[in-house]
LUMNU-527986 format. One record per residue: residue number from 0; residue in three letters; x, y, z of N, C-alpha, C, O in turn. Coordinates in steps of 0.001 Angstrom, whole numbers, plus 500000, padded with zeros to 6 digits. Layout:
<rs>
R     n   res     n_c1     n_c2     n_c3    ca_c1    ca_c2    ca_c3     c_c1     c_c2     c_c3     o_c1     o_c2     o_c3
R   NUM   ALA        X        Y        Z        X        Y        Z        X        Y        Z        X        Y        Z
...
</rs>
This chain:
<rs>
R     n   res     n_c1     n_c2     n_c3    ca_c1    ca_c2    ca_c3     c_c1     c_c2     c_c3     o_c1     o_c2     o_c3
R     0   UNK   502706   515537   509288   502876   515324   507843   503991   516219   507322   503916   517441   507455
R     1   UNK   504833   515736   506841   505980   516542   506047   505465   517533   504883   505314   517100   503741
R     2   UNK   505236   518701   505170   504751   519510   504609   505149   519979   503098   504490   520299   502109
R     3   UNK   506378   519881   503355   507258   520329   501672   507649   518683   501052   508415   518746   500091
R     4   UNK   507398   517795   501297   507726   516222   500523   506778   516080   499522   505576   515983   499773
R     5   UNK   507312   516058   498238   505785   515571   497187   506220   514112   496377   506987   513272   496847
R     6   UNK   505703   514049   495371   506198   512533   495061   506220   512148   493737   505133   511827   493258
R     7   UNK   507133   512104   493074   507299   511774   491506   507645   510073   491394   508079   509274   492224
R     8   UNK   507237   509938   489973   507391   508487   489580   508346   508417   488954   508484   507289   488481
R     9   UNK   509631   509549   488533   511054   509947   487287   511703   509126   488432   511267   509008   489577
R    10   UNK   513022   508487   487815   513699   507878   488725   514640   509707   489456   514757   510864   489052
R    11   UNK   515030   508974   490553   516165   510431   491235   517430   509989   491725   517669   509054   492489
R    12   UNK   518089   510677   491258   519882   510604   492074   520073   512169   492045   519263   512979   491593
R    13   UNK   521030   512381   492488   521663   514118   492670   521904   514374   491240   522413   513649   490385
R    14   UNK   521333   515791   491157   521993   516257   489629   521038   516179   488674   521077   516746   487582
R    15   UNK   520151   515453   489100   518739   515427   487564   517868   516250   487629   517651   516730   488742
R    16   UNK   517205   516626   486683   516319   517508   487033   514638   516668   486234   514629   515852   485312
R    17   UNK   513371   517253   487009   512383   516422   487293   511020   517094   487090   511025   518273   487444
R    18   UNK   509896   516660   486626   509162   517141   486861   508134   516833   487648   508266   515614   487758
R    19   UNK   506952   517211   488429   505915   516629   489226   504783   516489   488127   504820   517142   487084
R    20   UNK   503714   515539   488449   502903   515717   487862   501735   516608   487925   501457   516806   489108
R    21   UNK   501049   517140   487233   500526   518096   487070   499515   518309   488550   499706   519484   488863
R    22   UNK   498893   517907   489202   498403   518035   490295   499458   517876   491686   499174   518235   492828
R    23   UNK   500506   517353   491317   501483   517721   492259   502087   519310   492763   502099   519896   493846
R    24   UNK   502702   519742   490996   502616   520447   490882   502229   521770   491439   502902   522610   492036
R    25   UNK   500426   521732   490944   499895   522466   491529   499809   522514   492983   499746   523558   493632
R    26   UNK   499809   521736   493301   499580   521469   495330   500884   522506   495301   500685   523647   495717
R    27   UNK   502115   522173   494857   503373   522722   495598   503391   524337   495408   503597   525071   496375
R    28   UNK   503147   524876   494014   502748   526211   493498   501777   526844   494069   501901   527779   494861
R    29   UNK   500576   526260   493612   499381   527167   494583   498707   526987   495937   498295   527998   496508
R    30   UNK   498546   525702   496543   498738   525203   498055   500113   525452   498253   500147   526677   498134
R    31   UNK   501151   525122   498456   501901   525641   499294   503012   526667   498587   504235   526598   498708
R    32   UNK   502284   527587   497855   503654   528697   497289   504982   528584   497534   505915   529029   498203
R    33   UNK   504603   527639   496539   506619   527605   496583   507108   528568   495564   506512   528559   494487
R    34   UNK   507884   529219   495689   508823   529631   494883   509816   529419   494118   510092   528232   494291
R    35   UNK   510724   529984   493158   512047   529685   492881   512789   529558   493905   512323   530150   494878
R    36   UNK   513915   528942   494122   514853   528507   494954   514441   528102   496023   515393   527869   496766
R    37   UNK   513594   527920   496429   512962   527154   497436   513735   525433   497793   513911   524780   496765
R    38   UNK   514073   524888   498822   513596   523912   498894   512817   522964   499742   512336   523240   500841
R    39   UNK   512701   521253   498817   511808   520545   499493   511910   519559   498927   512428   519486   497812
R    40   UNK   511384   518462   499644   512025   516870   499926   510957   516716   498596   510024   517458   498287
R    41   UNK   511462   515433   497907   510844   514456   497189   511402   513121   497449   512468   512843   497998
R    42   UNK   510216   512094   496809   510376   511110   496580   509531   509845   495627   508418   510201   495240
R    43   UNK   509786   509010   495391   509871   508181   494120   509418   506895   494417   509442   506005   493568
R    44   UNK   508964   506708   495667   508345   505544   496219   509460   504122   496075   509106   502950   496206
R    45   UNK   510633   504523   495824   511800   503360   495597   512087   503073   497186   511997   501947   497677
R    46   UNK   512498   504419   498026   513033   504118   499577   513588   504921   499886   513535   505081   501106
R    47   UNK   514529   506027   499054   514824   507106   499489   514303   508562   499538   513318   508947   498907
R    48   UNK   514906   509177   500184   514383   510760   500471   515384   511991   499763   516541   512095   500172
R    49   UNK   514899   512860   498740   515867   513302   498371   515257   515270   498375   514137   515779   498399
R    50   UNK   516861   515929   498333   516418   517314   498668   516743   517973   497414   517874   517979   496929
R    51   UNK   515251   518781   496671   515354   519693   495464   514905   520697   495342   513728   520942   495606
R    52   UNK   515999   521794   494772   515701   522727   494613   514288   523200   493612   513968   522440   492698
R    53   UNK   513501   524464   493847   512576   524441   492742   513079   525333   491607   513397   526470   491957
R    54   UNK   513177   525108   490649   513613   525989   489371   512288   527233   489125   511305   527427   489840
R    55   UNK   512609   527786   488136   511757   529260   487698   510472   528271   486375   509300   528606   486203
R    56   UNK   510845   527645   485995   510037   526880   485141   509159   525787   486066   508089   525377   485614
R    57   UNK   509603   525363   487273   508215   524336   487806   509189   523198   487962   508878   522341   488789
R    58   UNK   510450   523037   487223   510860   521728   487540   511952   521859   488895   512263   522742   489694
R    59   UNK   512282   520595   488666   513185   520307   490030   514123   519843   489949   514011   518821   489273
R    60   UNK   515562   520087   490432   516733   519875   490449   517195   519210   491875   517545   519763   492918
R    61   UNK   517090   518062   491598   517683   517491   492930   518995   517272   492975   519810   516790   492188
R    62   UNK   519055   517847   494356   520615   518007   495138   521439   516469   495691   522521   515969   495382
R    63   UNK   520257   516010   496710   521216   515298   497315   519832   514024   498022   518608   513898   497973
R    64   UNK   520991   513334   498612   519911   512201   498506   519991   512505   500377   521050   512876   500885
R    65   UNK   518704   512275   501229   518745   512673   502355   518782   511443   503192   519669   511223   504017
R    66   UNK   517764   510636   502940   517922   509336   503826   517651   508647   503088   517200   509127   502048
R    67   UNK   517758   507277   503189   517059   505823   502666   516290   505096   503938   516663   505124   505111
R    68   UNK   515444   504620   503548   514179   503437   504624   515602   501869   504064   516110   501551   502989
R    69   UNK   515716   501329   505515   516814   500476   505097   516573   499497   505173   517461   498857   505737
R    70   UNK   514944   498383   504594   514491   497485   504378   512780   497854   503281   511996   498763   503555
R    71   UNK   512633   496970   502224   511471   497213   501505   510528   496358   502630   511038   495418   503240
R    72   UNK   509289   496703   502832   508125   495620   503406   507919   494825   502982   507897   494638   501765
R    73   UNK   507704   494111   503772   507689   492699   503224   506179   491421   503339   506219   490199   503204
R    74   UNK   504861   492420   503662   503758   491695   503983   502990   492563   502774   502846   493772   502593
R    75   UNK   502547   491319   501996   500970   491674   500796   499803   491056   501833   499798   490195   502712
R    76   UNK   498865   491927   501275   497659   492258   501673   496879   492079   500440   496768   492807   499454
R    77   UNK   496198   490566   500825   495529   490140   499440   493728   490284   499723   493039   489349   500132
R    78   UNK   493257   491540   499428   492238   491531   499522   491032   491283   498943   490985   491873   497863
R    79   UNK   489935   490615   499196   488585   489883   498376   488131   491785   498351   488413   492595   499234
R    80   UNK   487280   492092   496886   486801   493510   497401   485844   493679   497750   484969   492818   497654
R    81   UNK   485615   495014   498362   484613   494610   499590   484364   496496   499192   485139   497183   498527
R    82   UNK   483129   496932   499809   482313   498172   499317   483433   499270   499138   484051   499448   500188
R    83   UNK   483825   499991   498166   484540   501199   497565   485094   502339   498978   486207   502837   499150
R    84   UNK   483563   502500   500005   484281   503517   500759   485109   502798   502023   485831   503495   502736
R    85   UNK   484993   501674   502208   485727   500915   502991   487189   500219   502083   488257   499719   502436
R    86   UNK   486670   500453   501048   488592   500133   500350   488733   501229   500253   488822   501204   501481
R    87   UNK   488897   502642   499915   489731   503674   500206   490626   503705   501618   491830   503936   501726
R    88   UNK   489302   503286   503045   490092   503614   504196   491380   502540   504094   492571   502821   504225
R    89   UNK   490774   501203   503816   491477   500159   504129   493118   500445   503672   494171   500332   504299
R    90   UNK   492758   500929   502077   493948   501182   501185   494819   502429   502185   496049   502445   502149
R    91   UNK   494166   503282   502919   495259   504610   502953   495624   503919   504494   496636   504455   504947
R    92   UNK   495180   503096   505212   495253   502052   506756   496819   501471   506494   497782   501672   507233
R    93   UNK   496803   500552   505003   497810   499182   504513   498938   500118   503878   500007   499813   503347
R    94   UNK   498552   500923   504028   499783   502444   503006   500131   503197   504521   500487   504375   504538
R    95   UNK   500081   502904   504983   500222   503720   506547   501528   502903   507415   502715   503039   507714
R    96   UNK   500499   502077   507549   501222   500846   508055   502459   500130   507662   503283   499645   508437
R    97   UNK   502498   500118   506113   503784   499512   505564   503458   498188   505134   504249   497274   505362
R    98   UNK   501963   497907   504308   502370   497008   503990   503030   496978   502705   503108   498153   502346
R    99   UNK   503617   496118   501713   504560   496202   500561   502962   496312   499538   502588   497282   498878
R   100   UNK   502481   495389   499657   501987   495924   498481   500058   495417   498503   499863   494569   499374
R   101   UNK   498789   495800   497735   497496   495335   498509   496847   495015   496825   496499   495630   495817
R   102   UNK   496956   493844   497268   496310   493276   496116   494431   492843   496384   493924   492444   497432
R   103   UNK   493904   493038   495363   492362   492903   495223   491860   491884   494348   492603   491507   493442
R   104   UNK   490638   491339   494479   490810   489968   494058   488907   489970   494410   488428   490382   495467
R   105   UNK   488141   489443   493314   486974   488953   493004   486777   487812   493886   487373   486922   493280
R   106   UNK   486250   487236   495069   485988   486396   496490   484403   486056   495461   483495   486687   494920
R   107   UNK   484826   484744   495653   483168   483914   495568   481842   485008   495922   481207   485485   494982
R   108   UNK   481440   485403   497570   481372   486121   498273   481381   487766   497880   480532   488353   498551
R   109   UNK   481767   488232   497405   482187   489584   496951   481126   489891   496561   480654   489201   495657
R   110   UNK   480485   490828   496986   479296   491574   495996   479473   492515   494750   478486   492828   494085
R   111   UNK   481246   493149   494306   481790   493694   493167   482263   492979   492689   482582   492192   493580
R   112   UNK   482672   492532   491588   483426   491562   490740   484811   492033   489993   485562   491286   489365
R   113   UNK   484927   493021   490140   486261   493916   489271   486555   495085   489689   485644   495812   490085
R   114   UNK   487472   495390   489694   488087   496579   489764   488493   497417   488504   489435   497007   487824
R   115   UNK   487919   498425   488197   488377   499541   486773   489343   500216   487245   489575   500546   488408
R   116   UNK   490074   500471   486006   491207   501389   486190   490887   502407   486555   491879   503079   486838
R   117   UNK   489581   503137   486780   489334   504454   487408   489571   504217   489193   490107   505104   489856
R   118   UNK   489081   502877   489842   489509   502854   491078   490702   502597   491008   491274   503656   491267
R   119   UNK   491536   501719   490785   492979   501554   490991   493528   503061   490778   493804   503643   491827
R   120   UNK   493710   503708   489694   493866   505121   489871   493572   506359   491333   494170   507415   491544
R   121   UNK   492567   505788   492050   492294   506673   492501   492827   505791   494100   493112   506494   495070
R   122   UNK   492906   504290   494204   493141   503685   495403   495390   504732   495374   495869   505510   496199
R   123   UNK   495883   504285   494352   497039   504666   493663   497142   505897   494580   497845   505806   495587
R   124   UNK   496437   507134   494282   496590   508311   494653   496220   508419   496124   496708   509377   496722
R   125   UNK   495375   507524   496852   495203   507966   498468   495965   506975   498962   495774   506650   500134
R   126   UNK   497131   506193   498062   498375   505303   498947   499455   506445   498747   500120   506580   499774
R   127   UNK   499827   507307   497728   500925   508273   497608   500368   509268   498628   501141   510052   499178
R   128   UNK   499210   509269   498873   499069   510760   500023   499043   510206   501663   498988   510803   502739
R   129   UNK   499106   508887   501315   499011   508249   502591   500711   508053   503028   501117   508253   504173
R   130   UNK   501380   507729   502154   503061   507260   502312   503913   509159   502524   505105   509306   502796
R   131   UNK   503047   510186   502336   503661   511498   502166   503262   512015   503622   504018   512810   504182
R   132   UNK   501658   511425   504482   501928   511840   505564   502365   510861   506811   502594   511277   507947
R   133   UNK   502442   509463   506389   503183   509185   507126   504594   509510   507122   505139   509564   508224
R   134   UNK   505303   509741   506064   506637   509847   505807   507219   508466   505458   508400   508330   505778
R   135   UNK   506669   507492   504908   507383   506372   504228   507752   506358   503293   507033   506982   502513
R   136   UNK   508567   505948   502881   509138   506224   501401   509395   504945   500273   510160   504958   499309
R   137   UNK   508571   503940   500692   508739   503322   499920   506964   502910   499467   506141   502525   500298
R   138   UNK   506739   503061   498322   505004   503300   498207   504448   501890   498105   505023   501029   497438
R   139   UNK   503554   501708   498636   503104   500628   498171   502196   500019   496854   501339   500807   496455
R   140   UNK   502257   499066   496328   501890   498274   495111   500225   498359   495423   499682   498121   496502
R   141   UNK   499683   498705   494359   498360   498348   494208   497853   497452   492948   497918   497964   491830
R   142   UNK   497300   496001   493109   497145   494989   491919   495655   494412   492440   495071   494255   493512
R   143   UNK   495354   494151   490707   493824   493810   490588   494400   492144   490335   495370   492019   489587
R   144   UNK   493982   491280   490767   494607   489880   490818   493009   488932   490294   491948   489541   490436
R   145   UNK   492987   488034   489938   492172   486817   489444   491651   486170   490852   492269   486334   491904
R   146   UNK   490336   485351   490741   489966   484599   491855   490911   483847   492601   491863   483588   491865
R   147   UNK   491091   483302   493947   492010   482723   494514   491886   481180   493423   492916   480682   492971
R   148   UNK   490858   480736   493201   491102   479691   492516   492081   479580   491496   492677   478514   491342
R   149   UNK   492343   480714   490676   493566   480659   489834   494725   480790   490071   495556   480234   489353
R   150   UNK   494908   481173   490604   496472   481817   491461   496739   480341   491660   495990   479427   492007
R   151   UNK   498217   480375   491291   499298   479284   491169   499639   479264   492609   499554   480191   493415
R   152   UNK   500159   477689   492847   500264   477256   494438   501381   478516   495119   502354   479006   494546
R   153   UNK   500900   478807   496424   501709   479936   497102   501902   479293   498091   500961   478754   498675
R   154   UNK   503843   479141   498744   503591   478549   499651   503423   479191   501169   503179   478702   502272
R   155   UNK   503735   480847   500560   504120   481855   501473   502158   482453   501767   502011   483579   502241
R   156   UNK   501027   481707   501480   499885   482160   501680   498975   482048   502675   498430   480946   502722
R   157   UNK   498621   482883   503528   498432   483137   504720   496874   483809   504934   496393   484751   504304
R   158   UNK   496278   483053   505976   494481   483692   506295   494609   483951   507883   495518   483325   508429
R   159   UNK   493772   484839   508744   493693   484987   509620   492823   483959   510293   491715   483754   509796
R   160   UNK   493163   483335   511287   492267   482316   512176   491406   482514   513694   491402   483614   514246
R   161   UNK   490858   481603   514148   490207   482029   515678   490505   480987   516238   490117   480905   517403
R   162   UNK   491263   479833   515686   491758   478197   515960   492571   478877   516779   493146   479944   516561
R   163   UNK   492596   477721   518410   493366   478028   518972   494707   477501   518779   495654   478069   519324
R   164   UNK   494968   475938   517681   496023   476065   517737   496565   476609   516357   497186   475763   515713
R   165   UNK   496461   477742   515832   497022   478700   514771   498331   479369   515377   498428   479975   516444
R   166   UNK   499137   479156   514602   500304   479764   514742   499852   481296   515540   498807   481935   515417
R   167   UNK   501235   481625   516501   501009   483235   516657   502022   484154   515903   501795   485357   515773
R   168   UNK   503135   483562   515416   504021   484063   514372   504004   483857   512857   504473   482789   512463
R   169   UNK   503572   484648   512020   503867   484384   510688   505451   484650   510486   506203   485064   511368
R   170   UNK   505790   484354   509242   506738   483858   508486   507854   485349   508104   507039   486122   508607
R   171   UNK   508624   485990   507794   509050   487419   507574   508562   487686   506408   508771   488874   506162
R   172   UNK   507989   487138   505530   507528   487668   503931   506322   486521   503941   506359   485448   504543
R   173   UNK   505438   486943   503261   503962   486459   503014   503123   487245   502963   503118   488370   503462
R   174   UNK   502030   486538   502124   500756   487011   501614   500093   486738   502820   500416   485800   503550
R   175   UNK   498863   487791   503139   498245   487675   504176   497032   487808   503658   496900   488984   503319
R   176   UNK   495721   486954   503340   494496   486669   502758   493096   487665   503023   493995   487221   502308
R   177   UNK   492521   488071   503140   491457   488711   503947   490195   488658   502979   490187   489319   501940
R   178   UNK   489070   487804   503376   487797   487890   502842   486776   488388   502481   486194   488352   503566
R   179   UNK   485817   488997   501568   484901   489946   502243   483734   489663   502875   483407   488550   503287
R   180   UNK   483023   490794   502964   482425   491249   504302   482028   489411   504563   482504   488958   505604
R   181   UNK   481267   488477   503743   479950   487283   504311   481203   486459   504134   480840   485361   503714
R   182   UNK   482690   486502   504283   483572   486216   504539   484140   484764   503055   483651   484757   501925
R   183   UNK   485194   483763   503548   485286   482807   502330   484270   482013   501867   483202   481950   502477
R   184   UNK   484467   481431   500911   483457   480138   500303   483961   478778   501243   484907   478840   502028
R   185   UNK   483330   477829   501060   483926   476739   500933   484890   476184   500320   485603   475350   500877
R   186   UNK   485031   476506   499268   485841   476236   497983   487532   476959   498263   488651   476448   498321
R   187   UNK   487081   478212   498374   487848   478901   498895   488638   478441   499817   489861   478336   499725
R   188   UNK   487939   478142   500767   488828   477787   501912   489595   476598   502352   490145   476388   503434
R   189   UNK   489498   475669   501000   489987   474164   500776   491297   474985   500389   492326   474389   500709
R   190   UNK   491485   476169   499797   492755   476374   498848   493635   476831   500136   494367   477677   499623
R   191   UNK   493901   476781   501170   494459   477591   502564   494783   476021   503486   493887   475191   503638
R   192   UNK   495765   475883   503868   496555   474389   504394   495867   475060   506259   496218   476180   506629
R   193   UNK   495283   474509   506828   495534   474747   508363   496500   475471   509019   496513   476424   509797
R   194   UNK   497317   474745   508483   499049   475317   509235   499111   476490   508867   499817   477220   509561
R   195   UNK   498414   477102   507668   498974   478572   507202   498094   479666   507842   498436   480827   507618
R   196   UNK   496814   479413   508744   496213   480119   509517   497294   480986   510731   498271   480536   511330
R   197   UNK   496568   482601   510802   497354   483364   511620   496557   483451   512446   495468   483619   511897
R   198   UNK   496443   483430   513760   496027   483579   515085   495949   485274   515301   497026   485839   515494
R   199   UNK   494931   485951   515278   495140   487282   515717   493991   487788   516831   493668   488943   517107
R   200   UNK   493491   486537   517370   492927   486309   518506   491092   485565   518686   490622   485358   517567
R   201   UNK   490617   485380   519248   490227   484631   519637   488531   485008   519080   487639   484174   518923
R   202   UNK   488419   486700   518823   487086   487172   517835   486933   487094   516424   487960   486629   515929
R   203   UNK   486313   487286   515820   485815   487447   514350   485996   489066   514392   485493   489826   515220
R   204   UNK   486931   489444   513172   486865   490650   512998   486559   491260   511422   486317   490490   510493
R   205   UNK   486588   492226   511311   485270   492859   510465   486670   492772   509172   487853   492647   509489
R   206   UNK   486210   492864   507866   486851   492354   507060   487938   493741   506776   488996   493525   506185
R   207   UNK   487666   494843   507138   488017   495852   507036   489498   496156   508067   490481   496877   507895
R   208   UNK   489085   495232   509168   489770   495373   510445   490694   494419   510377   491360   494580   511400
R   209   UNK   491182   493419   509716   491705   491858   509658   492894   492614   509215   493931   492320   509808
R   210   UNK   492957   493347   508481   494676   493564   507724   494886   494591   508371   496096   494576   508593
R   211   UNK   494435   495508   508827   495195   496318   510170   495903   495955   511259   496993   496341   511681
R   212   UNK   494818   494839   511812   495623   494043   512741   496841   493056   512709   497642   492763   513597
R   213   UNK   496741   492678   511541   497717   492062   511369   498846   492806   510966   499964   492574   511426
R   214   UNK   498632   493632   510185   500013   494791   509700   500493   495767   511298   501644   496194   511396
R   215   UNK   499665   495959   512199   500415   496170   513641   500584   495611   514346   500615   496078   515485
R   216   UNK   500813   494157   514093   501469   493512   515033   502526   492786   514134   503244   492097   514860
R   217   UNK   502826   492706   513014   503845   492430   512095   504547   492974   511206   505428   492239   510758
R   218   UNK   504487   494025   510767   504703   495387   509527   506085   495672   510085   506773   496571   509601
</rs>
C-alpha cells in the first residue's frame, strides 16, 4: 500500500494548492506525522498521480503531476443488493480490481429494497481506501439505480451464464448483471437476450463471487 498517497475530490494540476478532507487530514497529521515540507502523492480519482508538498497550515501545494493510468475501466458492475457485510467486501473486491463503476439496484429477489445515503457514503469511503492500497487512480463510481425493469433498453447488458453455448468473450465496455443471493426472477430474466449471457464456467457461483470472477478475467 502506498503509504504517503491520500485522496482529495479538488480538481489538481501543478501549482494549486488543496485541502484534504477532514479525516484525511487527520490520517496524514496524526497516523502518519507528516510534517511541514514533507512530501506525498495525492490523488483525485480522475487517473493521475500527483506530488505535494505539505504546507504549515494542513494544506497542500502540488508540484507536479507523477504518472497517469493510460485507460479509464471500462466494466460496470450492476449489482441486485444483497446483505450489507457482503457489499462492503464485494465493493472494496470491484474497487480493487478496476471495475469503472458498481451500481446497486432493488432485484425482485433482494431481501433490502434501498440503499440510504448513509451506505453509499460509507460503500464511497472503503472504494477510496481500496483504490489507495491498490494504487489505482482512477476511483470507482458508486450508484443506487431503479429495478432492472425500468432501466431503458441496454444494448451493452450482460449476466453471467452456465449455458454451454454462452459466449467466452464479452464485449470491451459493458454492464455486467449480478443477482442476489435466491438469484433473478422470472421477469427479470426475460429482460437479458441469450446472446448477452457470459460463460464463466460451468458452476453456480455465490452472488458475491460472480463479479470477481468476471472482473479477473476481464478488468
Amino acid at each position: 500500500m502506498p503509504a504517503d498517497r491520500f485522496y482529495t475530490s479538488a480538481p489538481l494540476f501543478p501549482g494549486v494548492t488543496v485541502h484534504l478532507c477532514q479525516e484525511e487530514t487527520l490520517h496524514m497529521l496524526r497516523v502518519m506525522r507528516k510534517k511541514p515540507d514533507d512530501l506525498i502523492e495525492i490523488f483525485n480519482g480522475q487517473g493521475s498521480l500527483f506530488q505535494a508538498r505539505l504546507l504549515k497550515e494542513g494544506s497542500l501545494w502540488v508540484d507536479k503531476c507523477l504518472k497517469k493510468e493510460s485507460s479509464r475501466p471500462s466494466i460496470t458492475i450492476a449489482q441486485a443488493l444483497i446483505a450489507p457485510s457482503k457489499l462492503d467486501w464485494l465493493t472494496e473486491k470491484c474497487a480493487e480490481l478496476g471495475a469503472a463503476a458498481l451500481w446497486l439496484f432493488p432485484a425482485d429477489y433482494s431481501e433490502k429494497k434501498n440503499a440510504s445515503p448513509l451506505l453509499l457514503a460509507r460503500l464511497q469511503k472503503i472504494a477510496i481506501s481500496a483504490a489507495k492500497q491498490s494504487g489505482r487512480l482512477f476511483l470507482m463510481e458508486i450508484r443506487f439505480m431503479p429495478p432492472l425493469q425500468d432501466w431503458p433498453p441496454e444494448d451493452n447488458l450482460f449476466f453471467g451464464s452456465t449455458a454451454s453455448e454462452a459466449p467466452k468473450k464479452p464485449p470491451t465496455s459493458f454492464i455486467f448483471t449480478v443477482g442476489p443471493e435466491r438469484g433473478f426472477s422470472p421477469s427479470e430474466l426475460n429482460i437479458f437476450p441469450k446472446a448477452h449471457g457470459i460463460s464463466l464456467g460451468p458452476y453456480t457461483l455465490r452472488t458475491e463471487t460472480t463479479a470477481l470472477v468476471l472482473l479477473s478475467r476481464y478488468a
